[in-house]
C-alpha positions in Angstrom: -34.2 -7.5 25.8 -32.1 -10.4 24.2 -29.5 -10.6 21.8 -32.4 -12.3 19.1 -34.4 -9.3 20.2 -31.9 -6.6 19.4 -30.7 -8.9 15.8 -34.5 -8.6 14.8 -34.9 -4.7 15.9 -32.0 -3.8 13.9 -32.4 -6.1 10.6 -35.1 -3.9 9.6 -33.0 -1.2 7.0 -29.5 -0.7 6.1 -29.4 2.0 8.3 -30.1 0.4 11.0 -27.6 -2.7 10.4 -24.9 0.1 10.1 -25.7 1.0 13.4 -26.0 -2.7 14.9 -22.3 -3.3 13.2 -20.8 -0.9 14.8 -22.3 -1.3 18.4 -21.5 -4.9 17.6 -17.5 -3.5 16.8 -17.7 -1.7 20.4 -19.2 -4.6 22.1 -17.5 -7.4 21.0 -14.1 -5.3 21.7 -15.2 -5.0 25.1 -15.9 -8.7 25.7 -13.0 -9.7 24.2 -10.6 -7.6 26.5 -12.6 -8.4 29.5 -12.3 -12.4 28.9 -8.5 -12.0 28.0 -7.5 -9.6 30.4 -9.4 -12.1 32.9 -7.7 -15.4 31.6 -4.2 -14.1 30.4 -2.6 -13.2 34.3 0.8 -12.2 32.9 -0.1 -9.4 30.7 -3.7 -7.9 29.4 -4.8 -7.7 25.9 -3.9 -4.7 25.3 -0.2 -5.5 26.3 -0.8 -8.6 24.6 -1.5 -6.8 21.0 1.7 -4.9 21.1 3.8 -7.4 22.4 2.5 -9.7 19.5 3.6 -6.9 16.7 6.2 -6.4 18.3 7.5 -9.8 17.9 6.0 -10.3 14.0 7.8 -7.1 13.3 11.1 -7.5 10.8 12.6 -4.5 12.8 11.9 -2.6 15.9 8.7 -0.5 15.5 8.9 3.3 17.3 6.3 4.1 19.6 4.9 6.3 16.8 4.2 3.1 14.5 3.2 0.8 17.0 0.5 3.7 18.0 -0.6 4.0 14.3 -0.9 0.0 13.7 -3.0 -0.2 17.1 -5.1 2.5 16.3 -4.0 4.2 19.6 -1.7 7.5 20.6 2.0 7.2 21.3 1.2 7.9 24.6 -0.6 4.9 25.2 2.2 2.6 23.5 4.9 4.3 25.9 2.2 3.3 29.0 1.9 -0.5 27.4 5.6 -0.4 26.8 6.8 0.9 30.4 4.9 -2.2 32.1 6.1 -4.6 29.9 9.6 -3.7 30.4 9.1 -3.9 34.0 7.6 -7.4 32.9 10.8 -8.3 31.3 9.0 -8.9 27.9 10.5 -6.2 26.0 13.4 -3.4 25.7 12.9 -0.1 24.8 15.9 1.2 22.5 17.1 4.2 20.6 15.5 3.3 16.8 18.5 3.0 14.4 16.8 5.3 11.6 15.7 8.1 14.0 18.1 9.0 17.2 15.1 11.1 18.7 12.9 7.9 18.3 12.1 5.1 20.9 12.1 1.3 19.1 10.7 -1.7 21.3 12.2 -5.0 21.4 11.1 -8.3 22.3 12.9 -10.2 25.1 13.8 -13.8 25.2 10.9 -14.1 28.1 8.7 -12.3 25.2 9.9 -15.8 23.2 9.4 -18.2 25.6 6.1 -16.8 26.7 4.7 -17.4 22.9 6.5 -20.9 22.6 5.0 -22.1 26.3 2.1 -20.5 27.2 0.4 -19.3 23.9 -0.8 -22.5 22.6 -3.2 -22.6 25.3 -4.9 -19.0 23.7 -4.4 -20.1 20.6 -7.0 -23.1 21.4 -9.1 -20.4 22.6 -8.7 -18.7 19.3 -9.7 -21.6 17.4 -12.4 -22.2 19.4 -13.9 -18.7 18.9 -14.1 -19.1 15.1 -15.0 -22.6 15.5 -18.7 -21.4 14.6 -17.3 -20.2 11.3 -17.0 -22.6 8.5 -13.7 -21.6 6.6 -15.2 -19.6 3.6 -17.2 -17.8 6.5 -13.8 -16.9 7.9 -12.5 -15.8 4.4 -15.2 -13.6 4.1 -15.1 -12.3 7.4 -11.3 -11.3 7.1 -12.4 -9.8 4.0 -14.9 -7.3 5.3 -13.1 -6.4 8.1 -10.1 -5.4 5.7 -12.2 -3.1 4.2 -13.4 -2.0 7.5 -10.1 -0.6 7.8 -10.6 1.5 4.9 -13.7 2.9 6.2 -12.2 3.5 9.4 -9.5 5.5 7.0 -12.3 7.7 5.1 -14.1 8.7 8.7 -10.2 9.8 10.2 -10.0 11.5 6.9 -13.2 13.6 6.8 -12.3 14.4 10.8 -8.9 15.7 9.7 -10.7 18.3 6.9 -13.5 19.2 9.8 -10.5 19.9 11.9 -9.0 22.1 9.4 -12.0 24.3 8.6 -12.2 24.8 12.5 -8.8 26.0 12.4 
């Protein structure tokens, strides 16, 4: 079975095209982190993610934050944040709003890594949307937006099944 094969199997109801999207969501995740975390050999994608809100950030982000915006525990953002460190790319901090609170910081090797090296993935970037026309991107960014509030409905209606278990 081929990718044409699988677009024709699943094109058939709505139903089905829900369930293609979101195989699509899983698989596409996977490819991406596999060709990144194959190309990129100073840090993975994963690191890369957090390292890149980290540095868009106005003000140092706790691991809780940085958890929520990645769609991942706190636990998982101390894990990312403890290699990077060790990487030299960030500091970890006391936050100034919450003494019991960890903040991460970007590095000046964080800012030299964007300045020097990133151009190169940002070609890569651009040449993964470079099937797109621009509206097609527009539209794209649009639906996945809302995306994000489905993704919000479904951890909703967990959190209440959760509740009347409890």
């Amino acid at each position: 079975m081929n990718l044409d094969d699988l677009t024709a199997k699943f094109s058939s109801s709505t139903e089905n095209q829900r369930k293609a999207i979101f195989s699509t969501l899983f698989i596409a995740g996977n490819k991406l982190q596999t060709l990144f975390d194959n190309y990129i050999p100073e840090v993975s994608l994963k690191q890369f993610m957090l390292l890149s809100i980290v540095r868009q950030s106005k003000e140092p982000l706790t691991f809780t934050q940085l958890g929520n915006l990645l769609g991942c525990s706190r636990q998982n953002i101390k894990k990312l944040a403890n290699v990077l460190m060790k990487k030299g790319f960030i500091t970890i901090q006391q936050s100034p709003h919450d003494t019991r609170a960890m903040c991460i910081c970007p590095t000046e090797k964080a800012d030299a890594f964007y300045v020097n090296d990133f151009a190169e993935y940002q070609e890569d970037l651009n040449y993964l949307f470079e099937v797109y026309t621009d509206k097609e991107v527009e539209t794209l960014f649009i639906l996945l937006s809302q995306l994000y509030a489905g993704i919000e409905n479904l951890e909703k209606r967990a959190a209440m099944k959760k509740d009347r278990e409890i």
